[in-house]
VMD Tcl script that builds the backbone (N, CA, C; Angstrom):
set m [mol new atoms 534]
animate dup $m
set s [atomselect $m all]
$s set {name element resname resid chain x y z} {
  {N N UNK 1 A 55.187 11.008 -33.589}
  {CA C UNK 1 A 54.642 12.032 -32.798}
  {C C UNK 1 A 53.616 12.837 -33.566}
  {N N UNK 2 A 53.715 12.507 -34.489}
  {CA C UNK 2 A 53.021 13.686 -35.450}
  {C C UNK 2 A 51.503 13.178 -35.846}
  {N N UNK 3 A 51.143 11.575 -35.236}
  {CA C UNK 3 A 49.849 11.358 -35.008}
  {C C UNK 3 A 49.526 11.643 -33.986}
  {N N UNK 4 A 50.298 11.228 -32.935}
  {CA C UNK 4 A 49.589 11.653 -31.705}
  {C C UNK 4 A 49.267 12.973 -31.255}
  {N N UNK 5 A 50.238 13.974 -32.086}
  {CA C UNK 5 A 49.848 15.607 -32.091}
  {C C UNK 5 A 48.296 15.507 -32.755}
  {N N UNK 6 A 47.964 14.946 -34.342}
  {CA C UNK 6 A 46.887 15.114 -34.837}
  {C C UNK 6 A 45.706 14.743 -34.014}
  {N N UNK 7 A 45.813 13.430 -33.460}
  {CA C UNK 7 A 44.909 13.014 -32.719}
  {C C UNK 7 A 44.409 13.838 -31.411}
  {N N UNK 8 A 45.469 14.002 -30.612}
  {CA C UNK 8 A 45.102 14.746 -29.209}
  {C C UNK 8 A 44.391 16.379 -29.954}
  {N N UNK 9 A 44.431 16.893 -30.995}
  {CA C UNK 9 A 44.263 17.866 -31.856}
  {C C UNK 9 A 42.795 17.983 -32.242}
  {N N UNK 10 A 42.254 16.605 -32.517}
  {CA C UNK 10 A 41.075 16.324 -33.179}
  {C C UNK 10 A 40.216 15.855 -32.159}
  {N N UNK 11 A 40.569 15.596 -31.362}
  {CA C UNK 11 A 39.687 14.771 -29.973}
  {C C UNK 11 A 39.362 15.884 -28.988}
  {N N UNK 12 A 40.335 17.265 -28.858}
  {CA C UNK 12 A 40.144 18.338 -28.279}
  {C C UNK 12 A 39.284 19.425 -28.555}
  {N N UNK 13 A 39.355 19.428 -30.006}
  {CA C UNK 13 A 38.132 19.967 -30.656}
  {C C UNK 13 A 36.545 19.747 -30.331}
  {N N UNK 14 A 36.558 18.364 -30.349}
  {CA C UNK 14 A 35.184 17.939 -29.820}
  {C C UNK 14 A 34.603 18.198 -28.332}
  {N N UNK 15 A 35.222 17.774 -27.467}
  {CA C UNK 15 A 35.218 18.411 -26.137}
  {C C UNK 15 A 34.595 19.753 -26.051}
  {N N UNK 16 A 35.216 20.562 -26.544}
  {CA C UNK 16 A 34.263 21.993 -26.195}
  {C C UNK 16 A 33.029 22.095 -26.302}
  {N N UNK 17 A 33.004 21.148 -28.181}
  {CA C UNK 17 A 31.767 21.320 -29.039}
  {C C UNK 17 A 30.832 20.721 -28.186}
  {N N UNK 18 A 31.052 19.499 -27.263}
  {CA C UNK 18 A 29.769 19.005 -26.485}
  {C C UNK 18 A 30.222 19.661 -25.062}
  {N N UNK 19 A 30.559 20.329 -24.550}
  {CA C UNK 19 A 29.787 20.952 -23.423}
  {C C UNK 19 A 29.273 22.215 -23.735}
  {N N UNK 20 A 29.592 22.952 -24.733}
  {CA C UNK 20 A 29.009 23.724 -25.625}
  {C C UNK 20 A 27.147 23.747 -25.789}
  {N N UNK 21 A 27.207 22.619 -26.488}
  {CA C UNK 21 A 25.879 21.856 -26.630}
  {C C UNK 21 A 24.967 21.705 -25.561}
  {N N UNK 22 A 25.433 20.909 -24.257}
  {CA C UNK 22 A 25.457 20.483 -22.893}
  {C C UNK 22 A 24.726 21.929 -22.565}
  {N N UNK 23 A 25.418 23.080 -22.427}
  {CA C UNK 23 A 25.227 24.016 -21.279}
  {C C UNK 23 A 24.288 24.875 -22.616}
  {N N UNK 24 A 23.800 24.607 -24.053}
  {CA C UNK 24 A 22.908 24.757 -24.294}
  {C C UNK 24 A 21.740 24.653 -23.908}
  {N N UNK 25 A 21.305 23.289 -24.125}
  {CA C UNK 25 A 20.735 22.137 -23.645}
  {C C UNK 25 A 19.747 22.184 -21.940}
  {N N UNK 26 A 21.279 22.626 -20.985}
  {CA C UNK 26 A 20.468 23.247 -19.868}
  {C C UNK 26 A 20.249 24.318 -19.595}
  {N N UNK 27 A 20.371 25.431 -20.729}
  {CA C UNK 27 A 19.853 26.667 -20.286}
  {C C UNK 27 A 18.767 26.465 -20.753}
  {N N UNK 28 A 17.993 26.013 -22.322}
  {CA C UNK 28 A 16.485 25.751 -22.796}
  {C C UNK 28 A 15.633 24.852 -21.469}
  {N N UNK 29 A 16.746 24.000 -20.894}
  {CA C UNK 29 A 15.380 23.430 -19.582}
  {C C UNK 29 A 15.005 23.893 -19.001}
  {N N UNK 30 A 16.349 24.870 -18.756}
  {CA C UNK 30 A 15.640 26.136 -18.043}
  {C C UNK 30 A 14.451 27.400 -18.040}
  {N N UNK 31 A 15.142 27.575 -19.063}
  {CA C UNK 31 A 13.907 28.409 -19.671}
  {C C UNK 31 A 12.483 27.871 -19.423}
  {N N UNK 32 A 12.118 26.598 -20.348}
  {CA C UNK 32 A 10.825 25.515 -19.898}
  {C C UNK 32 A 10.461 25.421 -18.643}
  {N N UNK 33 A 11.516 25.563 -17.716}
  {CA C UNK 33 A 10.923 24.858 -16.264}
  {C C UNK 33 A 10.439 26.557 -15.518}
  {N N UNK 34 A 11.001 27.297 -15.951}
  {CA C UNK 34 A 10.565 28.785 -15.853}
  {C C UNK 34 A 9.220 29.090 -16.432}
  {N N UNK 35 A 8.783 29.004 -17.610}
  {CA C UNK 35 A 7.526 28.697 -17.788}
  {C C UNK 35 A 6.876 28.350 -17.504}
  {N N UNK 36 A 6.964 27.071 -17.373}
  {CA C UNK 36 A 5.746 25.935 -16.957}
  {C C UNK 36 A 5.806 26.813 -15.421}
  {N N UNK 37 A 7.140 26.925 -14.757}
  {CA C UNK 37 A 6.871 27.535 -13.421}
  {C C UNK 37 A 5.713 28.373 -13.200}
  {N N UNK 38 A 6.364 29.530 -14.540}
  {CA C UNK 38 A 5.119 30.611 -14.164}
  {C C UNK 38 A 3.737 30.414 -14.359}
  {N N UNK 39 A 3.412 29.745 -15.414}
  {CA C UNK 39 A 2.102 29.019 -15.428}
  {C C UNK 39 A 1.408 28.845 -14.771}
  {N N UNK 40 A 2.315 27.661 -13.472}
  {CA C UNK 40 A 1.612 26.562 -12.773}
  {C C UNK 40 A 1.046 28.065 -11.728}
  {N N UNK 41 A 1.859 29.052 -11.336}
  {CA C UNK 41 A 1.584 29.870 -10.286}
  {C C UNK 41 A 0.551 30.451 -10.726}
  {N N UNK 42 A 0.667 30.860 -12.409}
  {CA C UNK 42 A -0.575 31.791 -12.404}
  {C C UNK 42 A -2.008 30.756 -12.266}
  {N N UNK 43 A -1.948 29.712 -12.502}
  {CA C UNK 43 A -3.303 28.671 -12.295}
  {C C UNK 43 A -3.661 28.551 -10.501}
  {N N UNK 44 A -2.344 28.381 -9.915}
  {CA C UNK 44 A -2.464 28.535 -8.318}
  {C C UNK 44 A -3.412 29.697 -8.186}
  {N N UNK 45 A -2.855 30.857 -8.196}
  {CA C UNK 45 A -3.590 31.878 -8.044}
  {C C UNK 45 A -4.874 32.393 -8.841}
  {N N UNK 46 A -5.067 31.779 -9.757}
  {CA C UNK 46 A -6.839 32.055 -9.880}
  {C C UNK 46 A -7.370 30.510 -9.559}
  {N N UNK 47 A -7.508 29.490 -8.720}
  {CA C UNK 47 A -7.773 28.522 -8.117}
  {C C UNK 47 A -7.821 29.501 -6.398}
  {N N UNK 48 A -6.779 29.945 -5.816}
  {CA C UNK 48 A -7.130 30.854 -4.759}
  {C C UNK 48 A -7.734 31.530 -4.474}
  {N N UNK 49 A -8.018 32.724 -5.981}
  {CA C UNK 49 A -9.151 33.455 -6.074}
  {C C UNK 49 A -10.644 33.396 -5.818}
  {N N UNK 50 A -10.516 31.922 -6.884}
  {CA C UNK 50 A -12.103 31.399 -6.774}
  {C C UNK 50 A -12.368 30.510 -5.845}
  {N N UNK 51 A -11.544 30.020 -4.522}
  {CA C UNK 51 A -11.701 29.462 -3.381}
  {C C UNK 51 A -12.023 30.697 -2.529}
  {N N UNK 52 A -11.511 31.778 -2.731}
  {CA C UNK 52 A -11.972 33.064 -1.510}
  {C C UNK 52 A -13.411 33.480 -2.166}
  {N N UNK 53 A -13.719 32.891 -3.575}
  {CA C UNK 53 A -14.955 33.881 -3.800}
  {C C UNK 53 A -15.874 33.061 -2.930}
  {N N UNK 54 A -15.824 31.430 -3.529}
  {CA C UNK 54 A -16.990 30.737 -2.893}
  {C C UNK 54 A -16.878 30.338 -1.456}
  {N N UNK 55 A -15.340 30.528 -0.832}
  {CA C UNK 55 A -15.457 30.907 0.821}
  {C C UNK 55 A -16.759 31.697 1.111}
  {N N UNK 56 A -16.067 32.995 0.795}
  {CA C UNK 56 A -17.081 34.468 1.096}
  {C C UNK 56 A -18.486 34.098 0.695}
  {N N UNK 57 A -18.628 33.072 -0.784}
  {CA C UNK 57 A -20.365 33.124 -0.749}
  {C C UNK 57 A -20.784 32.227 0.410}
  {N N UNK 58 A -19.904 30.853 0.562}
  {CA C UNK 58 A -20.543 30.205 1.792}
  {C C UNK 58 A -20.497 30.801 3.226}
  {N N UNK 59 A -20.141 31.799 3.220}
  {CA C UNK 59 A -19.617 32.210 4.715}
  {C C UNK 59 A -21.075 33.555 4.664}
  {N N UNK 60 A -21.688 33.848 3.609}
  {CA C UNK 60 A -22.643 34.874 3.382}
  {C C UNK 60 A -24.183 34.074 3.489}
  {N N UNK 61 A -23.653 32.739 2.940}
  {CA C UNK 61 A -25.044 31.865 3.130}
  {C C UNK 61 A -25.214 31.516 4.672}
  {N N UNK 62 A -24.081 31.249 4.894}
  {CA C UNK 62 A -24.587 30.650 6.627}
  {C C UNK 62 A -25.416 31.835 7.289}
  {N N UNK 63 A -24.607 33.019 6.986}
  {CA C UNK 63 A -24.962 34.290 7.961}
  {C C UNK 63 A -26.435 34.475 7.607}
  {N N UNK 64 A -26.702 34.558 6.535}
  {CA C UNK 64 A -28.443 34.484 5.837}
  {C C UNK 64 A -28.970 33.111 6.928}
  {N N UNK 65 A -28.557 32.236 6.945}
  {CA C UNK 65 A -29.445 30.546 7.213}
  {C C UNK 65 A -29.896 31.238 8.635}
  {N N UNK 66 A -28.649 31.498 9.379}
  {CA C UNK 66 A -28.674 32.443 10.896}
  {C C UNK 66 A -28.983 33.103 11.098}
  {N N UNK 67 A -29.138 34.459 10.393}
  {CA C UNK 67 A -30.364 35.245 10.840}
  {C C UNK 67 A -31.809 35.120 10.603}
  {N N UNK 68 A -32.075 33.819 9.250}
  {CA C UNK 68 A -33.480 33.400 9.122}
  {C C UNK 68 A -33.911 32.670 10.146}
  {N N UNK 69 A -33.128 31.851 10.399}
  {CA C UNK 69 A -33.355 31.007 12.011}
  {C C UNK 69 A -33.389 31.395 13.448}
  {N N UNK 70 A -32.545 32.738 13.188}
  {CA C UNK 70 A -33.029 33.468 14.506}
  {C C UNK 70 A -34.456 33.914 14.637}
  {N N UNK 71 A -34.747 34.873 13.299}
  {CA C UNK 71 A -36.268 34.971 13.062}
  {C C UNK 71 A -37.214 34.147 13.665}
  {N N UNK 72 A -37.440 32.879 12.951}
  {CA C UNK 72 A -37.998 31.643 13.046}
  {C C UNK 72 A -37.737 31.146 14.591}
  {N N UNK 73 A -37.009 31.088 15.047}
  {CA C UNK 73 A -37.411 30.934 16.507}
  {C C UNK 73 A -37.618 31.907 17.130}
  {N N UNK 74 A -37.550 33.557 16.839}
  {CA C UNK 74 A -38.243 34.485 17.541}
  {C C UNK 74 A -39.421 34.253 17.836}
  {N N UNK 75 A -40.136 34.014 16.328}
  {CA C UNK 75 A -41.658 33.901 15.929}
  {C C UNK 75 A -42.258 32.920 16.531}
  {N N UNK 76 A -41.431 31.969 16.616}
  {CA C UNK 76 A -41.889 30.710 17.324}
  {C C UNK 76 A -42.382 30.966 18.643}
  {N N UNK 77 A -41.101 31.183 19.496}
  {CA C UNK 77 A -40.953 31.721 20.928}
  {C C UNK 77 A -42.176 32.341 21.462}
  {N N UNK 78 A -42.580 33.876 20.490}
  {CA C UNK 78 A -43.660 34.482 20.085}
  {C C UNK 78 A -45.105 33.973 20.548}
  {N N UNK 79 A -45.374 32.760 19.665}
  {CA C UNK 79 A -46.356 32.003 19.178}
  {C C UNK 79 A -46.599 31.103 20.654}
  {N N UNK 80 A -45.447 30.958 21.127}
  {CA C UNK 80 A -46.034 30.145 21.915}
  {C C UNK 80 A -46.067 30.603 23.190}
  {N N UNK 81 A -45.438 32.003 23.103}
  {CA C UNK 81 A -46.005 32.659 24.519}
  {C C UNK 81 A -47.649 32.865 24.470}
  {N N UNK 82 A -47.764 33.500 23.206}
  {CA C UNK 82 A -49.177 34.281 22.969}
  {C C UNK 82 A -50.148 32.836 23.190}
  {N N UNK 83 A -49.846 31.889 22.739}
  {CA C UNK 83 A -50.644 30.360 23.261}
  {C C UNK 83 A -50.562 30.490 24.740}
  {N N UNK 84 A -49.537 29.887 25.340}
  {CA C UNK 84 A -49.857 30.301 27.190}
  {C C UNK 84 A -50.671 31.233 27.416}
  {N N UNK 85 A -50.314 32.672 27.267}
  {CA C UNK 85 A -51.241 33.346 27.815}
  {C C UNK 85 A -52.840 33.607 27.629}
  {N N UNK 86 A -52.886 33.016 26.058}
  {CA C UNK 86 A -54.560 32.777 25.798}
  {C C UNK 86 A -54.639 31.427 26.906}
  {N N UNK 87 A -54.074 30.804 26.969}
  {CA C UNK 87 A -54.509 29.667 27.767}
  {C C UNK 87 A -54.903 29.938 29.579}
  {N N UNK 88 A -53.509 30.622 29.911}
  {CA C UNK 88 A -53.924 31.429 31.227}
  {C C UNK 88 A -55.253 32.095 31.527}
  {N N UNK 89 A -55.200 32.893 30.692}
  {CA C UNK 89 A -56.488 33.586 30.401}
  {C C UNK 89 A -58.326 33.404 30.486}
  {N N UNK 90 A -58.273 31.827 29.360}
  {CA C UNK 90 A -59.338 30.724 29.782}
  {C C UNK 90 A -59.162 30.246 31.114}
  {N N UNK 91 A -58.161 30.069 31.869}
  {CA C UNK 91 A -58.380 29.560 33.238}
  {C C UNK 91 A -58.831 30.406 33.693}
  {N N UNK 92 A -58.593 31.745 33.791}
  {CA C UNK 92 A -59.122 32.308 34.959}
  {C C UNK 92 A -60.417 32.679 34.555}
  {N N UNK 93 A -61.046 32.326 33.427}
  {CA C UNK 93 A -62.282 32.899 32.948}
  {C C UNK 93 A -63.026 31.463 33.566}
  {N N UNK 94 A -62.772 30.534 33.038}
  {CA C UNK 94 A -63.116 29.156 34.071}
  {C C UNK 94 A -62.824 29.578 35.422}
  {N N UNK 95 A -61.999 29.827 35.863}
  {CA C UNK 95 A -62.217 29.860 37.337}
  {C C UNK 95 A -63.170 31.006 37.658}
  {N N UNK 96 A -63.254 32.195 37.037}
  {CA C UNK 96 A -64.262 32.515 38.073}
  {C C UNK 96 A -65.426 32.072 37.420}
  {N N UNK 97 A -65.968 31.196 36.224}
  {CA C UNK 97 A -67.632 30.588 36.308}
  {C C UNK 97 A -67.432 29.819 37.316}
  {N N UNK 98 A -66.247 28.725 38.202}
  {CA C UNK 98 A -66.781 27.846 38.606}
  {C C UNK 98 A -67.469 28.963 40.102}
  {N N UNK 99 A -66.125 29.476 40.493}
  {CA C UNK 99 A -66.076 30.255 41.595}
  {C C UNK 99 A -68.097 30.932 41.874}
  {N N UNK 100 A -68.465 31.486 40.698}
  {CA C UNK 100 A -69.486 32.000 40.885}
  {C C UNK 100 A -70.560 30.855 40.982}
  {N N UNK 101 A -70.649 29.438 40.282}
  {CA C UNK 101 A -71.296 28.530 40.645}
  {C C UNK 101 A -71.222 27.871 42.019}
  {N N UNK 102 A -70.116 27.801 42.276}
  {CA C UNK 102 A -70.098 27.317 43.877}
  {C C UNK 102 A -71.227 28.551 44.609}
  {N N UNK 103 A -70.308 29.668 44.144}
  {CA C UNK 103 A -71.415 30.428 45.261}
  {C C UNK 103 A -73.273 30.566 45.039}
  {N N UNK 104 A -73.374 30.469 43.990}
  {CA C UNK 104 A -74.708 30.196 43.787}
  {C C UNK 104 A -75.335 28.779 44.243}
  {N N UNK 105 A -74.493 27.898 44.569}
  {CA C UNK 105 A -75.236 26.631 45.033}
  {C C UNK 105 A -75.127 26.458 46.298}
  {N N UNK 106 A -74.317 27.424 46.762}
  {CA C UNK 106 A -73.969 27.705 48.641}
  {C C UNK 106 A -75.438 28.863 48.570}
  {N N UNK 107 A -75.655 29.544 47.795}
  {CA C UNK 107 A -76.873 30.581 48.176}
  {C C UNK 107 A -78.020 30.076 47.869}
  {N N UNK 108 A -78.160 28.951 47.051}
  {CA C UNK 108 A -79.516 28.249 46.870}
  {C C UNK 108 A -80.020 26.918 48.237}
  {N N UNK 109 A -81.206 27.605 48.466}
  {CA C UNK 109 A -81.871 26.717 49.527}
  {C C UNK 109 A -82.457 25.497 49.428}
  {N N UNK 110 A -82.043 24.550 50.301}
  {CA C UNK 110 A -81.840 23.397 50.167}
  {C C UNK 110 A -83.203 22.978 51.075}
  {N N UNK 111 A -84.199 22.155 50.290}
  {CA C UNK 111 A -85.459 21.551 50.331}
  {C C UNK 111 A -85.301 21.154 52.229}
  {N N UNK 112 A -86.043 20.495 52.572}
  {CA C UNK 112 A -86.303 19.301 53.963}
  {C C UNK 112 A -86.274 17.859 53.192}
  {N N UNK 113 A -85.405 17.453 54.021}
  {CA C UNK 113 A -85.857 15.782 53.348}
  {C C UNK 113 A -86.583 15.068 53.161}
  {N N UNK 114 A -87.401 14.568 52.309}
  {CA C UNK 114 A -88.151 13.851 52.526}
  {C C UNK 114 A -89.972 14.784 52.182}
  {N N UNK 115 A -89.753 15.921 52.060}
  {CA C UNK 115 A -90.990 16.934 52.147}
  {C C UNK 115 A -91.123 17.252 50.468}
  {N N UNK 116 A -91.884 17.403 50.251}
  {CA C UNK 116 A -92.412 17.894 48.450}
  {C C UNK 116 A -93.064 19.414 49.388}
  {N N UNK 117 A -92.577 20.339 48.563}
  {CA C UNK 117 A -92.968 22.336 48.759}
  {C C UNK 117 A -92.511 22.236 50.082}
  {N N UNK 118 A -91.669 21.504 50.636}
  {CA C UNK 118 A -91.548 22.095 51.971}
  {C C UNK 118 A -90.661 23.471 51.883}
  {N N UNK 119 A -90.847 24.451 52.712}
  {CA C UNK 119 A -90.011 25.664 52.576}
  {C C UNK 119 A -88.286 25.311 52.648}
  {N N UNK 120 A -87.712 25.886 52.606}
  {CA C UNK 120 A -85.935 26.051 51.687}
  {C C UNK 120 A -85.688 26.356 53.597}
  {N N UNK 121 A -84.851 25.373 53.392}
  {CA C UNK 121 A -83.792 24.929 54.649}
  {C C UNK 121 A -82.147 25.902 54.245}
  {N N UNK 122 A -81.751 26.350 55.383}
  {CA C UNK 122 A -80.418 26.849 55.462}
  {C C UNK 122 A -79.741 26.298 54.851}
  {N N UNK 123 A -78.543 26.710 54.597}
  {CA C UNK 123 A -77.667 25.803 54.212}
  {C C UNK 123 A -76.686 25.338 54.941}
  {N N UNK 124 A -76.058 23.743 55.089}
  {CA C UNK 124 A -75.970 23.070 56.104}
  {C C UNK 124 A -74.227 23.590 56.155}
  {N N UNK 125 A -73.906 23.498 57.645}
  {CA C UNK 125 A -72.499 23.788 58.065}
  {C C UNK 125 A -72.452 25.578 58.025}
  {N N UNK 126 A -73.058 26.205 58.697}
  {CA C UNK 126 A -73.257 27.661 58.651}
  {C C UNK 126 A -73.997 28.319 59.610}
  {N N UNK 127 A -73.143 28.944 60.590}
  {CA C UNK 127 A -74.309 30.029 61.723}
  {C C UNK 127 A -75.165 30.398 60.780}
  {N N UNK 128 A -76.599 30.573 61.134}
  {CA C UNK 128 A -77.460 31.455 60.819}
  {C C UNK 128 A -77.225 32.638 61.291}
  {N N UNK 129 A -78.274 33.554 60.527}
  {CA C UNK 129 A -77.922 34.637 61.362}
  {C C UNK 129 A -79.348 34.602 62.520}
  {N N UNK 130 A -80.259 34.109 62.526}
  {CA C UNK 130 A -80.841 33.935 63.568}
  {C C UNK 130 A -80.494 33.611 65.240}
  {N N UNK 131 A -78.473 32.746 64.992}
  {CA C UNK 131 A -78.096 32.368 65.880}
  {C C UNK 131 A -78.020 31.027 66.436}
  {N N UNK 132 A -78.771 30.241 65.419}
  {CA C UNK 132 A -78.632 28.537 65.454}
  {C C UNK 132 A -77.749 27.982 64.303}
  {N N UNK 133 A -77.541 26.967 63.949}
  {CA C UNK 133 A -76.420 26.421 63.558}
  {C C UNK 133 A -76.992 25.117 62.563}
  {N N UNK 134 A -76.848 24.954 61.074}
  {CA C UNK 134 A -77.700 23.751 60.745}
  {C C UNK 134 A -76.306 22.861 60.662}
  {N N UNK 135 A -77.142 21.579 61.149}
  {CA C UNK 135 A -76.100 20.110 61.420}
  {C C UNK 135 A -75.900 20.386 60.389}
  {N N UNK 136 A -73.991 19.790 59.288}
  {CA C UNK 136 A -74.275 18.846 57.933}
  {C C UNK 136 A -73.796 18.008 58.500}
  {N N UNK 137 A -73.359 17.337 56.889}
  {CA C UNK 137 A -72.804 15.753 57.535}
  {C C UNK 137 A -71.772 15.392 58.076}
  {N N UNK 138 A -71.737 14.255 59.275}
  {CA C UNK 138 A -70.797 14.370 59.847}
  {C C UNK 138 A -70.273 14.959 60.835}
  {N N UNK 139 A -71.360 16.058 61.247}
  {CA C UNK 139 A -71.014 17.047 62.302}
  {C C UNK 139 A -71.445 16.288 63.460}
  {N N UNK 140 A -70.827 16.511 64.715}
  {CA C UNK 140 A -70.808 15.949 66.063}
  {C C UNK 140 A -71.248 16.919 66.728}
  {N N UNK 141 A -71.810 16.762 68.143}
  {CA C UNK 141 A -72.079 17.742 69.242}
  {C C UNK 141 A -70.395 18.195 69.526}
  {N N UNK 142 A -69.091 17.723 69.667}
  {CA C UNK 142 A -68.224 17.790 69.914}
  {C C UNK 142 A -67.636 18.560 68.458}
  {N N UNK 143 A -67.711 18.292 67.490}
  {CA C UNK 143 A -66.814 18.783 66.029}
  {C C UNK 143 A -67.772 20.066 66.073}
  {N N UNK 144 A -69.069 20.353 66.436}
  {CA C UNK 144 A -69.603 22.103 66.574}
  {C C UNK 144 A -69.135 22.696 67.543}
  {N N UNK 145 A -69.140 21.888 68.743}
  {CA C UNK 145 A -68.478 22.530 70.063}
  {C C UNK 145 A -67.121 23.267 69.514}
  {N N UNK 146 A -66.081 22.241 69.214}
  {CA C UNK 146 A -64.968 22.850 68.741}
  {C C UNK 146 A -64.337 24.072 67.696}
  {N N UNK 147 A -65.486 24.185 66.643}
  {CA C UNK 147 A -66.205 24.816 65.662}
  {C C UNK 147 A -66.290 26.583 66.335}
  {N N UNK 148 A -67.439 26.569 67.105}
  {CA C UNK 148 A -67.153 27.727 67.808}
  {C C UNK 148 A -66.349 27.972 69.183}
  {N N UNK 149 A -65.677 27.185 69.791}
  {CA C UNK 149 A -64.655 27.516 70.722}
  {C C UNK 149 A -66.171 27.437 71.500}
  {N N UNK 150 A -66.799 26.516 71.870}
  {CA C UNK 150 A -67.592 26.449 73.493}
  {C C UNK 150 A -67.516 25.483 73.315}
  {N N UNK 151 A -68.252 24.529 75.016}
  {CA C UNK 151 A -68.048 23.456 75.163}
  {C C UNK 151 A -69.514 22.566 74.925}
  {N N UNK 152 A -69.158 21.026 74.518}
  {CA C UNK 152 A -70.673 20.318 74.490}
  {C C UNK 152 A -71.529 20.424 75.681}
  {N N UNK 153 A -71.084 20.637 76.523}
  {CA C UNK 153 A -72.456 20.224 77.546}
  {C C UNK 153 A -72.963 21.898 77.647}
  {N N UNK 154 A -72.406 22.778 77.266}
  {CA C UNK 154 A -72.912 24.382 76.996}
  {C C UNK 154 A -74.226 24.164 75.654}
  {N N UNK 155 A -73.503 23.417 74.863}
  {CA C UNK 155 A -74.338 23.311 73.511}
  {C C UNK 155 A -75.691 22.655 74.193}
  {N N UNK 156 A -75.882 21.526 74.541}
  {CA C UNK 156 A -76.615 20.865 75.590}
  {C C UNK 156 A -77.419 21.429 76.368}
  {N N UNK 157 A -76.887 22.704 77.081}
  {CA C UNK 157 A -77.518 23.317 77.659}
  {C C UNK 157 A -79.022 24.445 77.362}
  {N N UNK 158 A -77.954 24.647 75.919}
  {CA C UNK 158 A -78.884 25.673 75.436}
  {C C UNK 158 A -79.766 24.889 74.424}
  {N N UNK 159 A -79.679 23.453 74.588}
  {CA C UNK 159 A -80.794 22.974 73.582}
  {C C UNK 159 A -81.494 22.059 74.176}
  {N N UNK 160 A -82.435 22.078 75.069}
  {CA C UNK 160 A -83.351 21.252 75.993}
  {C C UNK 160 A -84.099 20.383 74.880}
  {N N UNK 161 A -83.301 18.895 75.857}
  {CA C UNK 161 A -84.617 18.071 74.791}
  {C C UNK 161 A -83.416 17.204 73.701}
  {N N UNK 162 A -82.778 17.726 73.553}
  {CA C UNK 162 A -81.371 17.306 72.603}
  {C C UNK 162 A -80.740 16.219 72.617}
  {N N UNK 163 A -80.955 14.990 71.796}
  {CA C UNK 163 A -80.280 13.692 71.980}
  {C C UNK 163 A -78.553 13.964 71.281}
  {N N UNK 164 A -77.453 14.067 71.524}
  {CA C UNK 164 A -76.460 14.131 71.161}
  {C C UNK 164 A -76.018 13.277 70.368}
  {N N UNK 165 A -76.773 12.079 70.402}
  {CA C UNK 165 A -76.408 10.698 69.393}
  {C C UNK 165 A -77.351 10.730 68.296}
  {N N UNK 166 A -78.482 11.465 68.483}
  {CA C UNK 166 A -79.184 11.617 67.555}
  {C C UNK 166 A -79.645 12.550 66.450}
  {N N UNK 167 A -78.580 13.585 66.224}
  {CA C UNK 167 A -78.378 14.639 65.794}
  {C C UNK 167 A -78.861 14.516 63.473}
  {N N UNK 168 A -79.368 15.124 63.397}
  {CA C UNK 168 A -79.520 14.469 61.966}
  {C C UNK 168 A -79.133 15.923 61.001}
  {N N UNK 169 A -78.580 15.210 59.617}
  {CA C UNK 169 A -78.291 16.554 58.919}
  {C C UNK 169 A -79.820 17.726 58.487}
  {N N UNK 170 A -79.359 18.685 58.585}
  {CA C UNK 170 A -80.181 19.788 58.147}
  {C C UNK 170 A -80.889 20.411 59.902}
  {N N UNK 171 A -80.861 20.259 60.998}
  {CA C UNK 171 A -81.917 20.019 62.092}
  {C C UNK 171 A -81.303 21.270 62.513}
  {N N UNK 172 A -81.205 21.876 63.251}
  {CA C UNK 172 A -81.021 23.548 63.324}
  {C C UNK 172 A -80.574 23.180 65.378}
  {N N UNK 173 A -79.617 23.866 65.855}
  {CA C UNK 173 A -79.305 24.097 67.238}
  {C C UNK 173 A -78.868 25.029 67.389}
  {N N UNK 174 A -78.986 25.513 68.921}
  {CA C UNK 174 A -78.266 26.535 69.161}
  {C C UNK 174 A -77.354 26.667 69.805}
  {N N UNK 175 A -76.260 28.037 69.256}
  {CA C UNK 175 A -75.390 27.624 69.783}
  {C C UNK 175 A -74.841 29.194 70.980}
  {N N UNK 176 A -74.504 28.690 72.192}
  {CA C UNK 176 A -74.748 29.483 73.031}
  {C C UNK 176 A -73.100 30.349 72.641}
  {N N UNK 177 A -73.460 31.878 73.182}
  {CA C UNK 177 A -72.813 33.007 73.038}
  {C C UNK 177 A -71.265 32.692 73.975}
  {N N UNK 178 A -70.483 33.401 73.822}
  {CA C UNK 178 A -69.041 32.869 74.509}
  {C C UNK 178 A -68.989 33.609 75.442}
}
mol reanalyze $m
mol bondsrecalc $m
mol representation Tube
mol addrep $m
């Protein structure tokens, strides 16, 4: 008995000594994994930091890109109103040269056919004010009749001598009162 006392004696001893060791062992991992823990957080958080800085700078650049581009198509917008309206502008300056050329070639007197210095003929498709009427082209005893609201054989009447088929541009008739 007196080995097996020594033995169970000497084998019990050890036991403590390694969980002893053991719960050393995992308090230092601990410690380490606490470290490195805090570490890793403090690197998290200045990695967060400098993701909100260059957020905020990209979020400051767009707002710059956007209000330069609003600009830029103000100016644009601008530019191309002020183009239309110079353009408007030339039209109506063209329209009234043409406007005033028409009327100057409606007020310029138109030769006799066929005559060199013959005196300046009415101008054709227009009461005179004398009260006769110069043929133009195309005009009918019937398309003048209708013209002033009387009838052809009235027109006829008041023009003795009058071939109705033979009517020629520029030739002057009269045209009777309503």
């Amino acid at each position: 008995m007196d080995t097996l006392s020594r033995d169970s004696n000497s084998s019990g001893s050890v036991l403590p000594l390694v969980g002893v060791i053991a719960g050393a062992l995992g308090l230092i991992l601990s410690v380490v994994a606490l470290v490195k823990l805090s570490s890793i957080k403090k690197e998290i958080d200045l990695l967060n930091q400098d993701l909100t800085a260059k957020i905020s700078t990209i979020e400051g650049d767009v707002r710059n890109a956007t209000a330069a581009n609003e600009k830029s198509n103000t100016a644009l917008r601008e530019g191309v109103q002020n183009a239309l309206n110079q353009v408007a502008e030339q039209i109506g300056v063209l329209r009234g040269q043409v406007t005033k050329i028409e009327e100057a070639q409606k007020a310029r007197p138109v030769a006799a056919a066929g005559a060199k210095g013959a005196a300046a003929a009415a101008p054709t498709g227009v009461l005179n004010a004398d009260g006769t009427y110069t043929v133009a082209s195309g005009d009918t005893i019937s398309k003048i009749a209708r013209k002033f609201a009387v009838k052809p054989d009235a027109i006829e009447a008041e023009n003795p001598g009058l071939d109705p088929t033979k009517i020629k541009v520029g030739s002057k008739i009269r045209i009777p009162k309503k």
